[in-house]
Backbone as CSV, one residue per row, in Angstrom:
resi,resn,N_x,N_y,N_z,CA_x,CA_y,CA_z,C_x,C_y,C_z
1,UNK,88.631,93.346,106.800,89.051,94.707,107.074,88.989,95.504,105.778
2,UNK,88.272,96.756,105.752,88.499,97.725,104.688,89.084,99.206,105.399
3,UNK,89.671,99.356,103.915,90.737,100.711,103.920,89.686,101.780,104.371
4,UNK,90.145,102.741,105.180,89.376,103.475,105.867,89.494,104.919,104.750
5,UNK,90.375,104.802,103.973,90.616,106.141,102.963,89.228,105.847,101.803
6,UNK,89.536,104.736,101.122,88.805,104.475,99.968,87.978,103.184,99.947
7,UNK,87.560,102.665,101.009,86.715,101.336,101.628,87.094,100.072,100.990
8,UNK,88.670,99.858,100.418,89.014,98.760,99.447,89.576,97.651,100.408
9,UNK,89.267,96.481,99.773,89.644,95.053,100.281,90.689,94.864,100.493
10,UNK,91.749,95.485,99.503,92.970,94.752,99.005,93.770,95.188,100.156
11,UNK,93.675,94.729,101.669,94.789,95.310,102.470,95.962,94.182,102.524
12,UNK,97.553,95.060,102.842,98.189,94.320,103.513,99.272,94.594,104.715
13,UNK,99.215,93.686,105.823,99.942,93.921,106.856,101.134,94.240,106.256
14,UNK,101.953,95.480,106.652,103.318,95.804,107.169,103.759,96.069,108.316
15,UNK,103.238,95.643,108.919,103.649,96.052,110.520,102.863,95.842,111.908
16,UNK,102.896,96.073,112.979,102.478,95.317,113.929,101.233,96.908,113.730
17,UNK,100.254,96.784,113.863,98.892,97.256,113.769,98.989,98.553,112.623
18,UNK,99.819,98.356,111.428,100.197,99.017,110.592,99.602,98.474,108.856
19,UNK,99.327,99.059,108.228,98.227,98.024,106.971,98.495,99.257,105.667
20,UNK,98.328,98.470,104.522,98.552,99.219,103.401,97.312,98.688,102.231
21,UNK,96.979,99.582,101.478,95.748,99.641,100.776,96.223,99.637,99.336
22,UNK,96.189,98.554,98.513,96.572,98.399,97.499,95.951,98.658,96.316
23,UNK,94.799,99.541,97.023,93.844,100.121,95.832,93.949,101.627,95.910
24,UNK,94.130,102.086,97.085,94.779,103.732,96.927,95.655,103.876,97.180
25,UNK,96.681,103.022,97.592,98.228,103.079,97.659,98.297,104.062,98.952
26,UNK,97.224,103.995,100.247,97.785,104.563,101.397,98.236,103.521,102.779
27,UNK,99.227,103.908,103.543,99.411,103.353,104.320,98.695,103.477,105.636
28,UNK,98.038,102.785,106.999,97.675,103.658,107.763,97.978,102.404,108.984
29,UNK,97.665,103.222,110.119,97.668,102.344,111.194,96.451,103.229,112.341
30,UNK,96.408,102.265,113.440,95.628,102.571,114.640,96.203,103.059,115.671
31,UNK,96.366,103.906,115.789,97.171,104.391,117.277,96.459,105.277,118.649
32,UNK,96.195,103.914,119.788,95.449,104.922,120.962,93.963,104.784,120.433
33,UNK,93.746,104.376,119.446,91.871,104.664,119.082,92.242,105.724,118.105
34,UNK,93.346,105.881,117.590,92.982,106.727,116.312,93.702,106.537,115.167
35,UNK,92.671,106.738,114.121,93.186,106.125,112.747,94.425,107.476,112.107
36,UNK,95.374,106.634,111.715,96.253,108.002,110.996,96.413,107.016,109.400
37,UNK,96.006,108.001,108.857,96.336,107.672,107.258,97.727,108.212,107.061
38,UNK,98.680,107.590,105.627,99.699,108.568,105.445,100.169,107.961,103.742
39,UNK,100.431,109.119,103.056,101.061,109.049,101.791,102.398,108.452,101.554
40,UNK,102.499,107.414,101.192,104.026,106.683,100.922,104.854,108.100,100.118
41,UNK,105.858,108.638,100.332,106.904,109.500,99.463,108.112,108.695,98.180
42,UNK,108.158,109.355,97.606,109.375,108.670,96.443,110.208,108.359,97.384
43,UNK,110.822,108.558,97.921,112.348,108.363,99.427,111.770,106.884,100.129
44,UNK,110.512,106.389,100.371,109.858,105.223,100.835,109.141,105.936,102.661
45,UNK,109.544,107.283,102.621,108.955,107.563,103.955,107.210,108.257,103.854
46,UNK,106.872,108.139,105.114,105.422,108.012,104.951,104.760,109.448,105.681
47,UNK,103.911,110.171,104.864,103.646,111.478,105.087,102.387,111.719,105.702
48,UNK,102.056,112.436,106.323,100.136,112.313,106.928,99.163,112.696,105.630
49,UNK,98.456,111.979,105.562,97.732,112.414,105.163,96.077,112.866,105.785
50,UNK,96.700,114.112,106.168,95.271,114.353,106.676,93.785,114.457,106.190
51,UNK,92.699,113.656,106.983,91.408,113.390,106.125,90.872,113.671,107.662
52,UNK,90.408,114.775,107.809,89.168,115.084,108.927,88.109,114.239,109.446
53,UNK,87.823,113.679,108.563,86.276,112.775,108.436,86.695,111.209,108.447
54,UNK,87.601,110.744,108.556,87.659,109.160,108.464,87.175,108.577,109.498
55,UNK,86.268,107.850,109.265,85.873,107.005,110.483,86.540,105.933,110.587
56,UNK,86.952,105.440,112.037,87.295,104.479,112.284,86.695,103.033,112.818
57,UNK,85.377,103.511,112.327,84.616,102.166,112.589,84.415,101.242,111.441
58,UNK,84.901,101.550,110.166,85.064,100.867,109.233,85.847,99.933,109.443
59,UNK,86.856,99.538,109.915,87.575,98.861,110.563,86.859,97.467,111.119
């Protein structure tokens, strides 16, 4: 599996279809057929990060 933000290896599960990218430090998951990226916050909560163009066939 590669990170759909920055195409990096280094993923890891946090959650039940939920994954974190240890090379751009984003979190994202699959929901319904669609990819949502999101920015970890100083507080530990997780923000959208919206990216128009991510494909989800990288996956």
């Amino acid at each position: 599996m590669n990170c759909p933000n920055c195409n990096g290896r280094a993923i890891g599960r946090v959650g039940n279809e939920q994954f974190y990218c240890w090379t751009c430090f984003k979190e994202f998951s699959m929901t319904n057929g669609k990819m949502e990226i999101f920015d970890i916050a100083e507080d530990g909560s997780l923000v959208s990060f919206n990216q128009e163009d991510v494909d989800a066939t990288l996956l």
